[in-house]
C-alpha positions in Angstrom: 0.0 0.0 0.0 1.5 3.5 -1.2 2.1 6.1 2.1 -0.5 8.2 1.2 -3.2 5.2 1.0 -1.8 4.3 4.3 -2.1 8.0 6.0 -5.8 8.4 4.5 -6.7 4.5 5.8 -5.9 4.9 8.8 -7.3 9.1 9.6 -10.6 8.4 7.5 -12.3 9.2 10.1 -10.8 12.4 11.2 -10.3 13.6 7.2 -13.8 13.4 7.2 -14.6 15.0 10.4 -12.6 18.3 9.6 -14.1 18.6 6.1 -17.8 18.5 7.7 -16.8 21.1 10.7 -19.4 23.8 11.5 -18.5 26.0 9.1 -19.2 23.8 6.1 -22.6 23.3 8.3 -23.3 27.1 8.5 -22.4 27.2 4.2 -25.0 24.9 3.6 -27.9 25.6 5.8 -27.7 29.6 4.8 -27.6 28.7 1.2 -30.2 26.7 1.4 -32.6 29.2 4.0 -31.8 31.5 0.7 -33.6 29.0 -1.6 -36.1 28.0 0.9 -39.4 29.9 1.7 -41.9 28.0 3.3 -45.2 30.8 4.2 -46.4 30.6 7.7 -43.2 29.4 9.2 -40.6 31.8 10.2 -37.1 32.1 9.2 -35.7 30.6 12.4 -37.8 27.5 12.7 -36.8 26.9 9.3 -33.3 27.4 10.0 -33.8 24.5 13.1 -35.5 22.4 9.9 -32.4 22.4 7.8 -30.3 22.5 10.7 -32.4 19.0 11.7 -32.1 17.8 7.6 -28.6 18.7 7.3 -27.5 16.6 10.8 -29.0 13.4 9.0 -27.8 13.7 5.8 -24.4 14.6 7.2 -24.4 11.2 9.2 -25.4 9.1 6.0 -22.6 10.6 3.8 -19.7 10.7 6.3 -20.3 7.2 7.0 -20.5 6.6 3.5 -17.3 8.4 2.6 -15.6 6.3 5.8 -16.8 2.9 4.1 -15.0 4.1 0.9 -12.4 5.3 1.5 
């Protein structure tokens, strides 16, 4: 196995934790609040919706990216 094969085996897991930090979190839910308008609901309980959406989904593809790599 070639060094860098060997340095990303065996830090998947933290490779993958400092790409999804809070920042990338904050990124993502503000674009998407920008795209998002659902009437009757504020902007801050839609901001705890994505913030909800985007926990799961981050969950599913970091473990997915772990599995892979």
């Amino acid at each position: 196995m070639s060094l860098i094969k060997d340095i990303i085996s065996t830090n998947k897991e933290a490779i993958v934790d400092s790409i999804f930090d809070d920042e990338l979190q904050e990124k993502v839910i503000t674009a998407l609040n920008k795209s998002v308008d659902i009437p009757f609901i504020s902007e801050k309980t839609e901001q705890k919706i994505l913030d909800a959406l985007y926990d799961s989904i981050e969950d599913v593809i970091k473990a997915t990216i772990v599995e892979k790599l």
